[in-house]
C-alpha positions in Angstrom: -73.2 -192.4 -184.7 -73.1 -195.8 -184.1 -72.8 -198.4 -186.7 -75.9 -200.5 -187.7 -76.4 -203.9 -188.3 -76.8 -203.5 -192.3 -73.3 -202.0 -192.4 -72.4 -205.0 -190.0 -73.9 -207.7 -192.6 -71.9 -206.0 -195.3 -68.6 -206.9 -193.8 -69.4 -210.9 -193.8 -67.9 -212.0 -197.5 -70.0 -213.2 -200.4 -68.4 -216.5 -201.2 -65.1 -217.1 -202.8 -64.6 -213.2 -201.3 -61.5 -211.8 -199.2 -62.6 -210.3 -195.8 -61.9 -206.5 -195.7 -60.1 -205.7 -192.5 -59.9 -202.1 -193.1 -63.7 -202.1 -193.2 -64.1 -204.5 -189.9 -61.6 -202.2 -188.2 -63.6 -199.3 -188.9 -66.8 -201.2 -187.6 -65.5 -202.0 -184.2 -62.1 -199.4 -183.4 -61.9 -201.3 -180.2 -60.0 -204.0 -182.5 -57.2 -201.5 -183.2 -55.9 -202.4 -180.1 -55.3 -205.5 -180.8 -52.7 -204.6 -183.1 -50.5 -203.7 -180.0 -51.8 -207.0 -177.5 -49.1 -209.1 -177.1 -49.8 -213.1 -177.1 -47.5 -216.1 -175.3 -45.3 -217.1 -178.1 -45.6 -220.9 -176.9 -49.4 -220.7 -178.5 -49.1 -217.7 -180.7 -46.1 -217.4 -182.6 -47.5 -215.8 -185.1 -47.7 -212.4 -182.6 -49.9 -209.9 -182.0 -53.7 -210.5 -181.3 -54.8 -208.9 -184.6 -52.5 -211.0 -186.5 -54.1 -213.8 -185.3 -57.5 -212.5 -185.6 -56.9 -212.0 -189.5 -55.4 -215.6 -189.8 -58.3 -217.0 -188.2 -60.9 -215.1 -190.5 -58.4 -216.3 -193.5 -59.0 -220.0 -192.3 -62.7 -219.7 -191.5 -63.5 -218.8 -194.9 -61.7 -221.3 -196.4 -63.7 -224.1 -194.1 -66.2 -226.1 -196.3 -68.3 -226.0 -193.1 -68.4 -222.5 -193.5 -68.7 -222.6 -197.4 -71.4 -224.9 -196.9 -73.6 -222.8 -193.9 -76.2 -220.6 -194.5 -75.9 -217.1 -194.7 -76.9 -216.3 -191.3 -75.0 -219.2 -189.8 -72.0 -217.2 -192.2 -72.6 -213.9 -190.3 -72.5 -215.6 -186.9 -69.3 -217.4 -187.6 -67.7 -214.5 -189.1 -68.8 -211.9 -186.2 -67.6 -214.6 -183.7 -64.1 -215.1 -185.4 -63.8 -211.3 -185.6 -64.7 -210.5 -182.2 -63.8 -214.0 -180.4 -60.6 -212.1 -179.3 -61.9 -208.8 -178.7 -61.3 -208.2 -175.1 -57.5 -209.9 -174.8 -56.1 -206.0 -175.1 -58.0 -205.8 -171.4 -57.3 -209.5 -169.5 -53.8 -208.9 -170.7 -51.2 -209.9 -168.0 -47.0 -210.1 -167.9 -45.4 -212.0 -165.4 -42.8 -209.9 -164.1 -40.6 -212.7 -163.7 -40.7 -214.6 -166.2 -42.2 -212.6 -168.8 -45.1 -215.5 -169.7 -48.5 -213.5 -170.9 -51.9 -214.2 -169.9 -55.2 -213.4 -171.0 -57.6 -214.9 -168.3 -61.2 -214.5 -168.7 -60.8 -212.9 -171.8 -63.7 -215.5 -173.2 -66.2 -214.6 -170.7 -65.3 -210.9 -170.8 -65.5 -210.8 -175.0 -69.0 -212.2 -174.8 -70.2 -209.6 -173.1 -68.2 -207.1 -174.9 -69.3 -208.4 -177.9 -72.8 -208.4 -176.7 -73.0 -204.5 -176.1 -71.2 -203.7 -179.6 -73.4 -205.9 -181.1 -76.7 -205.0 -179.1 -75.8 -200.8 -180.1 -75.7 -202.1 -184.0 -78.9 -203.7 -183.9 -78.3 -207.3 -184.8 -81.3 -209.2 -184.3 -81.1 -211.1 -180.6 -81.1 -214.8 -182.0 -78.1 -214.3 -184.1 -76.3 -212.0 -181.6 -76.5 -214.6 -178.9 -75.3 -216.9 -181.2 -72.3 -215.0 -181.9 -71.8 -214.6 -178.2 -72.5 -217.8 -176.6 -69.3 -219.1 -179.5 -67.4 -216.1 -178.2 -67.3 -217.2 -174.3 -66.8 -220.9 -175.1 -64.8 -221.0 -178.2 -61.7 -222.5 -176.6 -63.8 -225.9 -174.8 -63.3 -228.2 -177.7 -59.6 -227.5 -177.2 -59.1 -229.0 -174.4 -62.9 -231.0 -173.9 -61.8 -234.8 -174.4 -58.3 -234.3 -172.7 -58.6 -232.4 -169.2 -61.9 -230.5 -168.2 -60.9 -227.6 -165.6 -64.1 -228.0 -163.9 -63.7 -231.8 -163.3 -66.5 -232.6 -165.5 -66.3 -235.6 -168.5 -66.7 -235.1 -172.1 -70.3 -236.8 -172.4 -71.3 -234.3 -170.1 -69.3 -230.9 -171.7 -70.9 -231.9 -174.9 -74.5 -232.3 -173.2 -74.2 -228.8 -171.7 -72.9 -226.9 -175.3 -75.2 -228.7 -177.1 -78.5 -227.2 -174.9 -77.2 -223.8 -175.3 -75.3 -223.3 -178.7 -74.7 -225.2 -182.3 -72.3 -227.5 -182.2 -71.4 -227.4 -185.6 -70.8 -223.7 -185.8 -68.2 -223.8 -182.4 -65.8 -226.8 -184.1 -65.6 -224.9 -186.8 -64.9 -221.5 -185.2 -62.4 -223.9 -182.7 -61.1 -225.4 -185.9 -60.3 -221.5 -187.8 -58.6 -220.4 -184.3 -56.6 -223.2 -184.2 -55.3 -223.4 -188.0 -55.2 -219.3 -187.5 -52.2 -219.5 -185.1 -48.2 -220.6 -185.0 -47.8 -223.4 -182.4 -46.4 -226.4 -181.8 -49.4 -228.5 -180.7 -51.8 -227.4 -183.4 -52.0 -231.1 -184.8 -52.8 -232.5 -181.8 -55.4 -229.7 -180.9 -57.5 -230.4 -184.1 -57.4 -234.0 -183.3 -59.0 -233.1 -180.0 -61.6 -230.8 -181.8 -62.2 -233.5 -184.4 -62.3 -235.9 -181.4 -65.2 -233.1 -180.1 -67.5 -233.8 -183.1 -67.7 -237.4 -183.4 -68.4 -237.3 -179.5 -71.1 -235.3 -180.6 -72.5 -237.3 -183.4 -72.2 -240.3 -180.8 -74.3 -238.3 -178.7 -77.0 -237.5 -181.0 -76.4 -233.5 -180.3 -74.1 -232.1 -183.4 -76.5 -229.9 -184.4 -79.3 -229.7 -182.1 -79.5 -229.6 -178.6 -79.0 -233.3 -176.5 -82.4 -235.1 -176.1 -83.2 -234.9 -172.4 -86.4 -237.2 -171.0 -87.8 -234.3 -169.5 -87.0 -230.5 -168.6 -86.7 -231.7 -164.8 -84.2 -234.5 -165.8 -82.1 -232.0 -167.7 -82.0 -229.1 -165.2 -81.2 -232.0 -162.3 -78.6 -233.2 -164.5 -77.1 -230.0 -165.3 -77.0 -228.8 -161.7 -74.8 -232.5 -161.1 -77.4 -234.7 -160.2 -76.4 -238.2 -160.8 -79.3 -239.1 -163.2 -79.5 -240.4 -166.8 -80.8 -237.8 -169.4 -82.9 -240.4 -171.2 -84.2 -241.5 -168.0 -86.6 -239.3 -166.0 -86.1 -238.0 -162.8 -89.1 -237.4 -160.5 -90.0 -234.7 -159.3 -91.1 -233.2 -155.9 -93.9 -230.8 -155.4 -92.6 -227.9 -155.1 -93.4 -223.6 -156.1 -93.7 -222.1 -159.3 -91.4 -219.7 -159.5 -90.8 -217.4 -162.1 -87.8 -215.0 -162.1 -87.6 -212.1 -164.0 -83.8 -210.9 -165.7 -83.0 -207.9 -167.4 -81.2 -204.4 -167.3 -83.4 -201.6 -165.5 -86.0 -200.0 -167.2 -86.7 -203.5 -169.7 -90.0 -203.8 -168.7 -90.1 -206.5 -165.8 -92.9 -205.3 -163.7 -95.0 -204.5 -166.6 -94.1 -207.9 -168.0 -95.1 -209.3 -164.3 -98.2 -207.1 -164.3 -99.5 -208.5 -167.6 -98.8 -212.2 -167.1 -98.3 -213.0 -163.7 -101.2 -210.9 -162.5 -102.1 -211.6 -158.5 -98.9 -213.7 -157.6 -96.4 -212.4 -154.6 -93.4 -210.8 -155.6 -89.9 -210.8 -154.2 -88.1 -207.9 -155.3 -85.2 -205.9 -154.0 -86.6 -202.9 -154.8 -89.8 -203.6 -153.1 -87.6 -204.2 -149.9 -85.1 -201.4 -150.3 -88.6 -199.0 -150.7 -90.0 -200.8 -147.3 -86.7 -200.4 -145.5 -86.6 -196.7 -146.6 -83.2 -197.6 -147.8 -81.8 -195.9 -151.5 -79.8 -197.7 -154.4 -77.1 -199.2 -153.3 -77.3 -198.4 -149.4 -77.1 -201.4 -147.1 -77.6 -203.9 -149.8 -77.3 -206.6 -147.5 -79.9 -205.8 -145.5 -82.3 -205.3 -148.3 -81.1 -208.8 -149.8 -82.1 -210.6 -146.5 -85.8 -209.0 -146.4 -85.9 -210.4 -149.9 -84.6 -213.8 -149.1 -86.9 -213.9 -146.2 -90.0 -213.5 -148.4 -88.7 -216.1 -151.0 -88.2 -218.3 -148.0 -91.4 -218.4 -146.5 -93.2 -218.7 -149.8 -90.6 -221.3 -151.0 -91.8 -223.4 -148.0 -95.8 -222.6 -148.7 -95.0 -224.3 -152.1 -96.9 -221.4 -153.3 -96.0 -219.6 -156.9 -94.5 -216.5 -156.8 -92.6 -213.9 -159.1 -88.8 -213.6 -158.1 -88.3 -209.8 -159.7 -84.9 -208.4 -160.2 -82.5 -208.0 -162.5 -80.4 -211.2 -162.2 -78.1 -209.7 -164.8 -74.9 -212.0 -164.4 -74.5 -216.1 -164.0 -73.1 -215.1 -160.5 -76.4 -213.1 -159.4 -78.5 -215.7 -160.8 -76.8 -218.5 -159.2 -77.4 -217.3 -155.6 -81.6 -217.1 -156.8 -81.5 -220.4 -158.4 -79.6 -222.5 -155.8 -81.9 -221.2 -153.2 -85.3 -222.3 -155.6 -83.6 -225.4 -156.3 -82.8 -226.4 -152.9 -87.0 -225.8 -152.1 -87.4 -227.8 -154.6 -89.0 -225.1 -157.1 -90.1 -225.3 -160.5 -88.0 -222.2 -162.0 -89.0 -220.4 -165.3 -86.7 -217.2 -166.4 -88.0 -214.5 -168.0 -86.0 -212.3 -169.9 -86.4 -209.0 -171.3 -84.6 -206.2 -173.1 -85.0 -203.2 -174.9 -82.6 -200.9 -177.2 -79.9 -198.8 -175.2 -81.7 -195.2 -175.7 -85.3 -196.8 -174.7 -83.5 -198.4 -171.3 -81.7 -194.9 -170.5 -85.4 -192.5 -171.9 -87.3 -194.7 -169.4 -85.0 -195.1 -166.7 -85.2 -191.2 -166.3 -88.7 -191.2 -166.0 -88.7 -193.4 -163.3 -89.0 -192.5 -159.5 -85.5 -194.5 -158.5 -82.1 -193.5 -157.1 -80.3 -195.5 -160.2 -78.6 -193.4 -162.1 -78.4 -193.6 -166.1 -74.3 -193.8 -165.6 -74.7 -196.2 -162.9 -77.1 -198.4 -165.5 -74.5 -198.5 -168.2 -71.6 -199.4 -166.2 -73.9 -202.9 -165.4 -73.0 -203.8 -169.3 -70.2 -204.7 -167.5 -72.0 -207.4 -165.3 -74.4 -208.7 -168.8 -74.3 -212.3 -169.1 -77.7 -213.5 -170.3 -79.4 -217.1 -168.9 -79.3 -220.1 -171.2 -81.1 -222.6 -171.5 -79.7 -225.2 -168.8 -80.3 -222.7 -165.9 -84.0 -223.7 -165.6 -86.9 -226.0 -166.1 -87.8 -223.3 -169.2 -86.0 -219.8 -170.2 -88.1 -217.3 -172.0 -86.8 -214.3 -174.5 -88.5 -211.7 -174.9 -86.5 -208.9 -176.4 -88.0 -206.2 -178.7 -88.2 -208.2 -181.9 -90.2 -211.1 -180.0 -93.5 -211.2 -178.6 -93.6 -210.9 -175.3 -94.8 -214.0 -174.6 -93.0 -216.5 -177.0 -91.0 -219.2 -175.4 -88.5 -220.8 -175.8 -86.5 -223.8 -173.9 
């Protein structure tokens, strides 16, 4: 039986409390296996992953940031610090030469490892996301003011975090990983994440999201165009587009049906059924019909739904750059439902998909934030369907 979310809440500490690991370990066993993932002694001489993990918990409680938070802003800090680290046992690389270990993508991969454990308990979506958009970030105000692997400055890193999680809440879980951890450059790393919040504060963003003139401005700017965010950028006539994410069996078409009513729809499954073709046979064909369609009404200017399941950044990427090149005016929808519901419906449904071949795209679940789009709607089960949010 899976854990729920109440028994989840019961492992964040009332105030002045110690954390009880035996209870968090019982919670999620994946974090036994921490206690055997080794870490590069030049930034964690203090050894194994779970080691750290209980130092960092040890610090974040003792933050007054922490102290001071809210209870739910609590449970997201202390879920993030818990699981921040939660999928090193599986990035976990040894140079056979020298011996120097590695955990690459072990950020990106815990947020959507998170994400599942977290989705299975329950937790209500706001507060999960939360906890996962710290998780596959938490390192950036490491390392934000002094060199930006993607080439990108500081102003703008800050922008971007700001649109898509708190600021305050990631220094502070930045600040417990750091203090939770044997290295020489600690020091200067919590300069840098000190350094991280009065950027933010300069920028008007350390606590809510970076003011933007107008949702075109900030999805231009995002995307690198070489605009000012209080300045607005115009904009070209373009389509409406709409596109749809979510596992199989979440409800897209019947979302579609309901509010987008009478609009074309591109959707892979529409072309795979039209070529004859089953899931997962000659994808590339099927993906060219699609683009095709998208295409021609991209060039119409005419609105349209863009249905399919868009599940990870990478999918998404390939839709957006294509509306964005057309000029498009691009809202995401997204939709989800509770593990059994997905898997009860999906066998109901006339489709070649597979309930194993469902689960094994949890692998691939990395929801859209807000800077992807001129607007992002959630609509999982505890939201009405048509709520947005941006």
């Amino acid at each position: 039986m899976n854990i729920q979310w109440k028994d989840i809440q019961a492992l964040v500490p009332e105030d002045g409390r110690s954390a009880d690991f035996a209870a968090c370990l019982a919670a999620f066993p994946v974090l036994e296996l921490a206690k055997t993932t080794p870490q590069d002694p030049r930034y964690h001489a203090e050894g194994d992953v779970w080691t750290h993990t209980r130092m960092v918990i040890e610090e974040l409680l003792a933050l007054p940031d922490y102290r001071a938070a809210s209870r739910a802003d609590q449970e997201v800090l202390f879920l993030a610090a818990l699981l921040h680290d939660v999928s090193k046992h599986a990035t976990t690389v040894i140079d056979p030469v020298t011996g120097a270990i590695g955990q690459p993508g072990h950020s990106r991969m815990g947020a959507i490892d998170a994400r599942v454990l977290l989705w299975d308990a329950g937790m209500p979506f706001e507060q999960r996301e939360a906890v996962c958009r710290l998780i596959a970030v938490h390192q950036v105000p490491f390392f934000a003011l002094a060199d930006s692997k993607r080439g990108l400055s500081p102003e703008f890193i800050v922008r971007e975090l700001s649109c898509r999680l708190s600021l305050p809440l990631l220094a502070a879980l930045a600040e417990a990983d750091m203090r939770g951890r044997v290295c020489e450059d600690r020091d200067r790393v919590l300069d840098h994440i000190e350094l991280f919040r009065e950027l933010a504060r300069e920028e008007g963003c350390y606590g809510q999201p970076r003011a933007f003139a107008d949702a075109h401005t900030r999805v231009s700017y995002f995307r690198g165009a070489d605009v000012h965010p209080d300045y607005a950028l115009f904009q070209e006539p373009g389509a409406r587009v709409t596109v749809m994410c979510g596992l199989p069996a979440s409800g897209k078409d019947t979302w579609v049906a309901a509010h987008r009513r009478g609009l074309p729809v591109v959707s892979f499954d529409d072309a795979r059924a039209e070529l004859g073709l089953k899931h997962g046979q000659n994808e590339g064909k099927v993906a060219h019909a699609a683009v095709d369609k998208a295409k021609a009404l991209l060039r119409e200017r005419a609105p349209f739904v863009w249905n399919a399941t868009h599940l990870s950044q990478q999918m998404r990427d390939k839709t957006l750059d294509l509306l964005f090149a057309y000029g498009a005016q691009v809202e995401i929808v997204y939709l989800e439902r509770p593990r059994a519901e997905l898997l009860r419906r999906n066998d109901r449904r006339d489709t070649s998909l597979s309930n194993g071949a469902l689960q094994g795209m949890l692998r691939k679940w990395e929801l859209p934030v807000p800077t992807e789009a001129h607007a992002v709607r959630y609509c999982p089960e505890d939201r009405p369907v048509d709520r947005p949010v941006e």
